[in-house]
C-alpha positions as CSV (number, residue, x, y, z in Angstrom):
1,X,0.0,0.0,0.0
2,X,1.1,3.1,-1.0
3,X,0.6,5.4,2.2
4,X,1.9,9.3,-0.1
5,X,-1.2,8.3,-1.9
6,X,-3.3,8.1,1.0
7,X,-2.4,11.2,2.8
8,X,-2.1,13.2,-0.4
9,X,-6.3,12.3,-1.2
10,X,-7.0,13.6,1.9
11,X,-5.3,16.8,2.0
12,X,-7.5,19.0,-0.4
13,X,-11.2,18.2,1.4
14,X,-9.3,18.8,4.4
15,X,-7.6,22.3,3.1
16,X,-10.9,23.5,1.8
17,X,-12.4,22.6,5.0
18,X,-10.5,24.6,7.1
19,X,-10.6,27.9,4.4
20,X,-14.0,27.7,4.4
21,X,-14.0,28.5,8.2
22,X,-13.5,32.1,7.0
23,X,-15.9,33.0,4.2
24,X,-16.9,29.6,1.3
25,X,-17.4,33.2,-1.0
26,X,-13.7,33.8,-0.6
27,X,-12.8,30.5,-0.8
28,X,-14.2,30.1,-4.3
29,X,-12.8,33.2,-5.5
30,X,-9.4,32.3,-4.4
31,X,-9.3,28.9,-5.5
32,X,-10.7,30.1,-9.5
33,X,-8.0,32.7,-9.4
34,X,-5.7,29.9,-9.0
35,X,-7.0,27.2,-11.6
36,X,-7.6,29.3,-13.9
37,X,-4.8,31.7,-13.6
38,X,-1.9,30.0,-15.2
39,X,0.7,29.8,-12.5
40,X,0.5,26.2,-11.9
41,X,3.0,23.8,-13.1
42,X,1.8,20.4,-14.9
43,X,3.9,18.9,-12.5
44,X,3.0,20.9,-9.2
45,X,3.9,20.1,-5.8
46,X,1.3,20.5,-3.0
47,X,4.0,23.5,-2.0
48,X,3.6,25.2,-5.2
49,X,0.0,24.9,-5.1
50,X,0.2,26.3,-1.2
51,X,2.2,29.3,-2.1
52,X,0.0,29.8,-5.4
53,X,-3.1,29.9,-3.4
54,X,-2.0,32.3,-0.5
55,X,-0.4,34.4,-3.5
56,X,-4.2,34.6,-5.0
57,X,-5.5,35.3,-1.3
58,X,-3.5,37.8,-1.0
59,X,-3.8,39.6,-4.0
60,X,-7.3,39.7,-3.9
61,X,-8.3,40.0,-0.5
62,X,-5.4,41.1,2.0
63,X,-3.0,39.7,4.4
64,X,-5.0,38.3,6.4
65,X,-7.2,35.8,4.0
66,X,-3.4,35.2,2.7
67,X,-2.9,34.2,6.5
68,X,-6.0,32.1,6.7
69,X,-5.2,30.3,4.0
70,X,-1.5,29.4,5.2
71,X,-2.8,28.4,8.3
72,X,-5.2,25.9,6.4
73,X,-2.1,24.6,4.8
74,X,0.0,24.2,8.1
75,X,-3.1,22.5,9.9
76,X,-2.8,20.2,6.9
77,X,0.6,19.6,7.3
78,X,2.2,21.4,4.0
79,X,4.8,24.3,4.6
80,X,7.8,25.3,3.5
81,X,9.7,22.5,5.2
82,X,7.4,19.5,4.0
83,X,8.8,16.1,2.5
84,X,6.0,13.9,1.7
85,X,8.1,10.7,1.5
86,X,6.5,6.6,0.8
């Protein structure tokens, strides 16, 4: 069993779970921003995607929805100093 897999499919629901504690409006806004925006490599990392999405909080809210969402991702367990390993 492949356990990267595992953890990785549970990561998003849990993300969006813990953005949407602050507003599911600005949720929705920040996450199009970021899939359809362009910045995302074919062959992203779930840091890439972290930093992408508090970029696009950020930029269209302020630094605080920029700080909700990198909380979301530290709750999650994805900062800068995550290795997701097998």
């Amino acid at each position: 069993m492949d356990p990267q897999g595992h953890v990785c499919s549970i990561m998003p629901p849990w993300l969006v779970y813990n953005m949407s504690k602050s507003s599911d409006e600005k949720l929705g806004h920040i996450w199009w921003k970021v899939a359809t925006g362009g910045k995302i490599p074919i062959s992203c990392t779930f840091i890439q995607f972290a930093d992408a999405i508090v970029d696009a909080a950020e930029e269209l809210y302020d630094e605080e929805a920029a700080k909700i969402v990198r909380d979301a991702w530290n709750t999650v367990g994805v900062s800068k100093n995550t290795t997701l390993t097998d």
